[in-house]
BALOBA-1460 file (C-alpha; in Angstrom, 3 decimals):
// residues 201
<rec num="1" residu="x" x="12.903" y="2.580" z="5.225"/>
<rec num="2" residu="x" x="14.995" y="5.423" z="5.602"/>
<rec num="3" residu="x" x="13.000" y="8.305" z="6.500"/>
<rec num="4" residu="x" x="14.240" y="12.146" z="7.368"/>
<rec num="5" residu="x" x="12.133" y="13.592" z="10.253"/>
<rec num="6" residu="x" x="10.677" y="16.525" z="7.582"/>
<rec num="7" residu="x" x="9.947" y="13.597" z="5.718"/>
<rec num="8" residu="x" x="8.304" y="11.671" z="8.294"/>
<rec num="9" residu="x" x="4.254" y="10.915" z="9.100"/>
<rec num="10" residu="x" x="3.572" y="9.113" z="12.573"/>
<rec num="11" residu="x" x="-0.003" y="9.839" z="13.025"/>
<rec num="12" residu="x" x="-1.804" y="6.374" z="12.872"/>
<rec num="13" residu="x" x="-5.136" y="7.406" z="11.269"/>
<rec num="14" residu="x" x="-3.276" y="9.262" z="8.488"/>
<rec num="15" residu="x" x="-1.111" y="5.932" z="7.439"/>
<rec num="16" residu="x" x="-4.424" y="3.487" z="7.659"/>
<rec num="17" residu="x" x="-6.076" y="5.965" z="5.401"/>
<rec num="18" residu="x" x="-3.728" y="5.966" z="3.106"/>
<rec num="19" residu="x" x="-3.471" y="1.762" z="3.321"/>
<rec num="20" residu="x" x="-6.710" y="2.074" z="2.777"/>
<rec num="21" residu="x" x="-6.835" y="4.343" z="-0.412"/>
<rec num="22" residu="x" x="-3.749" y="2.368" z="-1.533"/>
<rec num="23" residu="x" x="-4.030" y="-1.197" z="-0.311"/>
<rec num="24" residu="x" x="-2.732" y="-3.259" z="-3.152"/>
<rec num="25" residu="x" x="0.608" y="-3.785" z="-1.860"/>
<rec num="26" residu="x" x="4.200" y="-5.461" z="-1.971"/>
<rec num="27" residu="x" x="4.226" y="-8.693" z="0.828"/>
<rec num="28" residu="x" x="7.973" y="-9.217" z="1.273"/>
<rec num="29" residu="x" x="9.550" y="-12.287" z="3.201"/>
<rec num="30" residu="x" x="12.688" y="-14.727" z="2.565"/>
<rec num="31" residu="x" x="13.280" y="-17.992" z="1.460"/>
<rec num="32" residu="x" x="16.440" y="-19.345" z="2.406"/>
<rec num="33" residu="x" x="18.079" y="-15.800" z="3.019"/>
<rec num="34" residu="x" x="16.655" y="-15.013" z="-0.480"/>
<rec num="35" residu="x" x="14.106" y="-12.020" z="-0.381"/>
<rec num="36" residu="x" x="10.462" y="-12.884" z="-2.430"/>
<rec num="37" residu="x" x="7.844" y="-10.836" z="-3.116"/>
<rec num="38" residu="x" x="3.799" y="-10.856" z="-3.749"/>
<rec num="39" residu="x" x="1.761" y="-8.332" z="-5.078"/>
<rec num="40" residu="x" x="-1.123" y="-8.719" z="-3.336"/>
<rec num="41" residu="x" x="-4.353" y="-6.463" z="-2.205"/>
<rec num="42" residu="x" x="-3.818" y="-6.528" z="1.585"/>
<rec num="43" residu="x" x="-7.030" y="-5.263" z="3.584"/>
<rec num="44" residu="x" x="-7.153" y="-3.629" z="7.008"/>
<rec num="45" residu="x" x="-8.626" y="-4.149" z="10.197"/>
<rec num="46" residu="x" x="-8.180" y="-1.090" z="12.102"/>
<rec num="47" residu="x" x="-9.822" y="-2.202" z="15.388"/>
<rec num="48" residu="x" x="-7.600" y="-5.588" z="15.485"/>
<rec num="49" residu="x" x="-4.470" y="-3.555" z="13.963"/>
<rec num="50" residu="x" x="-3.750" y="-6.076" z="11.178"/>
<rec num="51" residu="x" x="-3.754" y="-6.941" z="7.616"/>
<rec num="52" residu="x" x="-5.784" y="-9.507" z="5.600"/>
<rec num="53" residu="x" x="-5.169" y="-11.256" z="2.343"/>
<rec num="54" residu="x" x="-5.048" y="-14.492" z="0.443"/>
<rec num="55" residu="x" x="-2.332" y="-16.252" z="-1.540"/>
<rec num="56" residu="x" x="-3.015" y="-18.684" z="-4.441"/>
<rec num="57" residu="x" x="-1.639" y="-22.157" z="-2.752"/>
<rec num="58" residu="x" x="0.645" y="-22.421" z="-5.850"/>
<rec num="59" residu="x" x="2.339" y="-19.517" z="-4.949"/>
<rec num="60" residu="x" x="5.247" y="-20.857" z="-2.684"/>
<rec num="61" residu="x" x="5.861" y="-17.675" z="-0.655"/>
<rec num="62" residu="x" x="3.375" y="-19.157" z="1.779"/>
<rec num="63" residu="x" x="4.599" y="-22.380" z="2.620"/>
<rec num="64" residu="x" x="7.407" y="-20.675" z="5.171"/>
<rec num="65" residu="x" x="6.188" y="-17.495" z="5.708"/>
<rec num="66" residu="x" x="5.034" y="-17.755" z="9.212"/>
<rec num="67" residu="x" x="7.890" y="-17.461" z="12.347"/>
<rec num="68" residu="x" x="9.086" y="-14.419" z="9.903"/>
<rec num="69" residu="x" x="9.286" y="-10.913" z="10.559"/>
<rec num="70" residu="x" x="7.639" y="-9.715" z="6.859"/>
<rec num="71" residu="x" x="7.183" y="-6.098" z="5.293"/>
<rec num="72" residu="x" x="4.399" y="-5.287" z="3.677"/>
<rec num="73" residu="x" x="5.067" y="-1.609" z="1.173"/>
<rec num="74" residu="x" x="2.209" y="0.681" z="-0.033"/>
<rec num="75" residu="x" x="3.001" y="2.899" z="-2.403"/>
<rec num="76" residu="x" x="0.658" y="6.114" z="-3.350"/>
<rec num="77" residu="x" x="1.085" y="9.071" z="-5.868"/>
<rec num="78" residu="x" x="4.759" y="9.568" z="-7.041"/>
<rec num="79" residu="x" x="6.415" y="11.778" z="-9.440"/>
<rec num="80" residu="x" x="9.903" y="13.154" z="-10.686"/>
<rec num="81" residu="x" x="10.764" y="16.943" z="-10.307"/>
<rec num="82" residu="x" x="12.677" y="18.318" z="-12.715"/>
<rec num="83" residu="x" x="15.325" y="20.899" z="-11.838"/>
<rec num="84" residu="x" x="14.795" y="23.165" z="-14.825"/>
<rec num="85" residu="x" x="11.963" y="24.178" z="-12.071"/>
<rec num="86" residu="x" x="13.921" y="26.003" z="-9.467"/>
<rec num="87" residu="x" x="15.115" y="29.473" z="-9.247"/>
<rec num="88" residu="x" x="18.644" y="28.598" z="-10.251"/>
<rec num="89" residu="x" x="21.006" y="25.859" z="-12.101"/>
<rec num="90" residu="x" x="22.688" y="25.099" z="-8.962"/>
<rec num="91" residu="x" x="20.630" y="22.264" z="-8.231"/>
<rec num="92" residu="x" x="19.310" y="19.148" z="-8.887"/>
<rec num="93" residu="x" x="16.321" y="16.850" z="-9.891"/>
<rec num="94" residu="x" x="14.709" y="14.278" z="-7.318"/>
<rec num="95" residu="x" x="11.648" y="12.629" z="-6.736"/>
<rec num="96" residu="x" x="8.384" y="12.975" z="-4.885"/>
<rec num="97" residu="x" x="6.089" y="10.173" z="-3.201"/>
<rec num="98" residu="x" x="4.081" y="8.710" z="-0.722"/>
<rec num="99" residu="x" x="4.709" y="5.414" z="1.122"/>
<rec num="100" residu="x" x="3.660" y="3.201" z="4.021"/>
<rec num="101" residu="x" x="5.577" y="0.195" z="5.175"/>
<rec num="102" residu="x" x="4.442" y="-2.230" z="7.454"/>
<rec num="103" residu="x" x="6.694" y="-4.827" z="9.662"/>
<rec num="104" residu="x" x="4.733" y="-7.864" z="11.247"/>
<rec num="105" residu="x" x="3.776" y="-11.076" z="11.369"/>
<rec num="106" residu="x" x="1.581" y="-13.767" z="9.864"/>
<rec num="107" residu="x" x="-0.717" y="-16.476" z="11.107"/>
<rec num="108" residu="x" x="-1.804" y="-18.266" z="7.882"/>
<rec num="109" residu="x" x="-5.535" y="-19.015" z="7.636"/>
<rec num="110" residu="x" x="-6.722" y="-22.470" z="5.943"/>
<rec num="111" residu="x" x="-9.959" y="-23.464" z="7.097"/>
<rec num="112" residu="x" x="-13.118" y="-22.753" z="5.143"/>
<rec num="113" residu="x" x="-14.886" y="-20.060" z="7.198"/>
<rec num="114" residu="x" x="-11.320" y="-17.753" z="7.537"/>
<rec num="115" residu="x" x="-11.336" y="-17.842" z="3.756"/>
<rec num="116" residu="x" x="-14.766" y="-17.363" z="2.837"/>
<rec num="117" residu="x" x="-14.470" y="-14.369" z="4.799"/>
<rec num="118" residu="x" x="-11.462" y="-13.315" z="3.150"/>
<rec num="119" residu="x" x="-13.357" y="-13.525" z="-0.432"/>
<rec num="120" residu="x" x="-16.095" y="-11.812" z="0.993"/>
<rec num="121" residu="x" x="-14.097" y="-9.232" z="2.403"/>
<rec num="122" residu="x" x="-12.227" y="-8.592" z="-1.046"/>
<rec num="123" residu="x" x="-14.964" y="-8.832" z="-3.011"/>
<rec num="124" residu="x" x="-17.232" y="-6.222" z="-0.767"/>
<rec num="125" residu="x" x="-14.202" y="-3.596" z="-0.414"/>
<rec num="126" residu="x" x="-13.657" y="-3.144" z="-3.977"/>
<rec num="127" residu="x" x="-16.580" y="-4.189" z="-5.901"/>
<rec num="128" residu="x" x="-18.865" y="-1.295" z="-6.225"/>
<rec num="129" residu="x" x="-21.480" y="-0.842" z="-4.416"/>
<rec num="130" residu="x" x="-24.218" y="-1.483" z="-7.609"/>
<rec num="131" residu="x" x="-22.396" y="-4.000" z="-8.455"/>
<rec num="132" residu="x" x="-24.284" y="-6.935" z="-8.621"/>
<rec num="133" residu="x" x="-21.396" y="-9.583" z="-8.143"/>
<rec num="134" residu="x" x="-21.428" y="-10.842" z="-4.948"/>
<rec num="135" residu="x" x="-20.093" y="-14.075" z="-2.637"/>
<rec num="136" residu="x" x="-23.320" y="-16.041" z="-2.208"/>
<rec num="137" residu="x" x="-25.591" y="-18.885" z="-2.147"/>
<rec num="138" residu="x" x="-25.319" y="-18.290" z="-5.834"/>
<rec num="139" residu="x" x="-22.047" y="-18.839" z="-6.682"/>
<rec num="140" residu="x" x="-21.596" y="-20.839" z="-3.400"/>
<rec num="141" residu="x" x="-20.188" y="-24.322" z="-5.440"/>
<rec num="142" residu="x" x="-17.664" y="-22.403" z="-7.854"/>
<rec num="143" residu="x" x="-16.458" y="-20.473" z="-4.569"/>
<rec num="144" residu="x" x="-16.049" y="-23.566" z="-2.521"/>
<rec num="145" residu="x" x="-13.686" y="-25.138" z="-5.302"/>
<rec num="146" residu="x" x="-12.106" y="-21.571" z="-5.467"/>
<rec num="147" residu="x" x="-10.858" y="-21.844" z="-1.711"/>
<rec num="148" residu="x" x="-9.058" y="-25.226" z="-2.609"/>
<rec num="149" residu="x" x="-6.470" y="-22.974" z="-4.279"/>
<rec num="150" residu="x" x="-5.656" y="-20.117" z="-2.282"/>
<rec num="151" residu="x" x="-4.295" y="-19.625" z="1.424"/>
<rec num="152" residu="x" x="-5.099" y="-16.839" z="3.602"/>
<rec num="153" residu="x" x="-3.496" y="-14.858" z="6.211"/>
<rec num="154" residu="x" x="-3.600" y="-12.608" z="8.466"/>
<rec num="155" residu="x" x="-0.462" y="-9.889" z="9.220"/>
<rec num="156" residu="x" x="-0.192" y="-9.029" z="12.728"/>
<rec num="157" residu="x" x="1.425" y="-5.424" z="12.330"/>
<rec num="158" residu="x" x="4.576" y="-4.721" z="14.730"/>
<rec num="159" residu="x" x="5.099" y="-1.177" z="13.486"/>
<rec num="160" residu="x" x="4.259" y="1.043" z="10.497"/>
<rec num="161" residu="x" x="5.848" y="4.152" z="9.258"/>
<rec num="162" residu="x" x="5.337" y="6.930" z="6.748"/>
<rec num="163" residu="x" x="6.934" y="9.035" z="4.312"/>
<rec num="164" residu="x" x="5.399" y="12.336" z="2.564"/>
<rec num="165" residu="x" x="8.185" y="13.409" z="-0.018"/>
<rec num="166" residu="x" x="6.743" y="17.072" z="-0.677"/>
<rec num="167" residu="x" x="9.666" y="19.182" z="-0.966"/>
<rec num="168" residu="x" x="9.475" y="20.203" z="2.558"/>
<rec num="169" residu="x" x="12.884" y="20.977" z="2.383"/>
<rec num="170" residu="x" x="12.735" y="23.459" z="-0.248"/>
<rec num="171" residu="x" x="11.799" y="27.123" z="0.081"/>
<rec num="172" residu="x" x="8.361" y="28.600" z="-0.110"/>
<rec num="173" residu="x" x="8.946" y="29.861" z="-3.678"/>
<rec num="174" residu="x" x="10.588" y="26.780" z="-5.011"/>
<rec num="175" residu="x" x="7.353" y="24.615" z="-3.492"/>
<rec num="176" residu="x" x="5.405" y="26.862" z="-5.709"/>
<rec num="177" residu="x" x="7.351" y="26.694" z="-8.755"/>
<rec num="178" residu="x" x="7.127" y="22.777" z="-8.528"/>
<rec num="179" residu="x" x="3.534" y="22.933" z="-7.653"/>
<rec num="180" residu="x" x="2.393" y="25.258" z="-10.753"/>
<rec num="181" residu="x" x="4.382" y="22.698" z="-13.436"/>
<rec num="182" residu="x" x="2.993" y="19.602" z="-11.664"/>
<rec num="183" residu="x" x="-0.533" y="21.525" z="-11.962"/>
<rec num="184" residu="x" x="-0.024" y="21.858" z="-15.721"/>
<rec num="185" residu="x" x="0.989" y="18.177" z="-16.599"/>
<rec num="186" residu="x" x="-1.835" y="15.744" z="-18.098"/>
<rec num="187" residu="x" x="-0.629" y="12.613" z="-15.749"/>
<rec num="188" residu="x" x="-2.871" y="12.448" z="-12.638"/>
<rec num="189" residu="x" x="-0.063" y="11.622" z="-10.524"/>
<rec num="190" residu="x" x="1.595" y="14.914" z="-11.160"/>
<rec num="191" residu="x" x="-1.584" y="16.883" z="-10.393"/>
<rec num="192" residu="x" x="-2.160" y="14.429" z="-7.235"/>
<rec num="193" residu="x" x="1.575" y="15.155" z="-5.866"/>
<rec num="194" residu="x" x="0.736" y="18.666" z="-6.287"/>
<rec num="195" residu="x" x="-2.516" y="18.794" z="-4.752"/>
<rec num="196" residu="x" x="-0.657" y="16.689" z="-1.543"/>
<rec num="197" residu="x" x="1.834" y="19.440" z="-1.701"/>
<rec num="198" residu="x" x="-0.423" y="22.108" z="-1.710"/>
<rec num="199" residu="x" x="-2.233" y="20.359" z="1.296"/>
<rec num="200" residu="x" x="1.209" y="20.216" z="3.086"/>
<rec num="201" residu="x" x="2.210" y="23.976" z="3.414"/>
């Protein structure tokens, strides 16, 4: 990703949090020099600095994944700024947003216990917590015929990097001309990109 320096976040605790607040994600790799992509929720391990997830086995992005360097995108709050905002005519519209992407590696995970703990870690990040679904000796046979049909893995990350689009380019005044329409607008990723903004400066 091409990413200006005013542009650019390196700290490694901001990225994971935001991987974590945004983790379903875009897995990237090729098949036979032709790029394929799953949408997939990807979950972190911070202390072993890698990504979890699960494809269904039908889904042939797995079969030659691994021996490839893959990219994994997260994308967070995004929105277009118009340039009927600024201070004058000479100028023009662009586009605000957050992203992580993440280059790596994958080991693929087939064997029973590396997927059950896969489920189980899926189902215990984003179910909530009075939720009373869970992965268990009650649902243990319909979960063991639900493994037949996916394949794990696990993303050994190479190197991440980050990209705040904020208008941190812009003057003072024009920030705050963006940031009071975005503050008006009924679409929560307006108000979010705003509030990031507003965070920024």
């Amino acid at each position: 990703m091409y990413v200006p320096q005013h542009y650019k976040v390196e700290d490694e605790a901001s990225l994971f949090d935001f991987i974590e607040r945004n983790s379903f994600g875009l897995l990237f790799s090729s098949d036979n020099n032709r790029p394929v992509a799953s949408h997939l929720p990807l979950l972190l391990d911070r202390a072993n600095n890698c990504l979890y997830g699960h494809f269904a086995r039908v889904n042939t992005q797995w079969q030659d994944i691994e021996g490839q360097e893959v990219l994994a995108v997260f994308h967070g709050p995004h929105c277009y700024i118009s340039a009927s905002w600024y201070e004058t005519k000479a100028s023009a519209p662009t586009w605000n947003y957050t992203a992580v992407h993440v280059h790596g590696s994958i080991e693929l995970i087939e064997d029973q216990e590396g997927l059950l703990a896969i489920l189980k870690r899926t189902v215990n990040q984003y179910e909530q917590p009075d939720s009373s679904y869970r992965i268990d000796e009650s649902n243990k046979p319909f979960v063991d015929r639900l493994i037949h049909g996916i394949v794990g893995f696990k993303l050994h990350i190479n190197s991440i990097e980050g990209q705040w689009k904020l208008s941190q380019d812009d003057t003072a005044e024009r920030r705050e001309r963006v940031i009071d329409q975005l503050e008006k607008s009924p679409h929560e990723n307006e108000r979010t990109i705003a509030q990031l903004m507003k965070e920024r400066f």
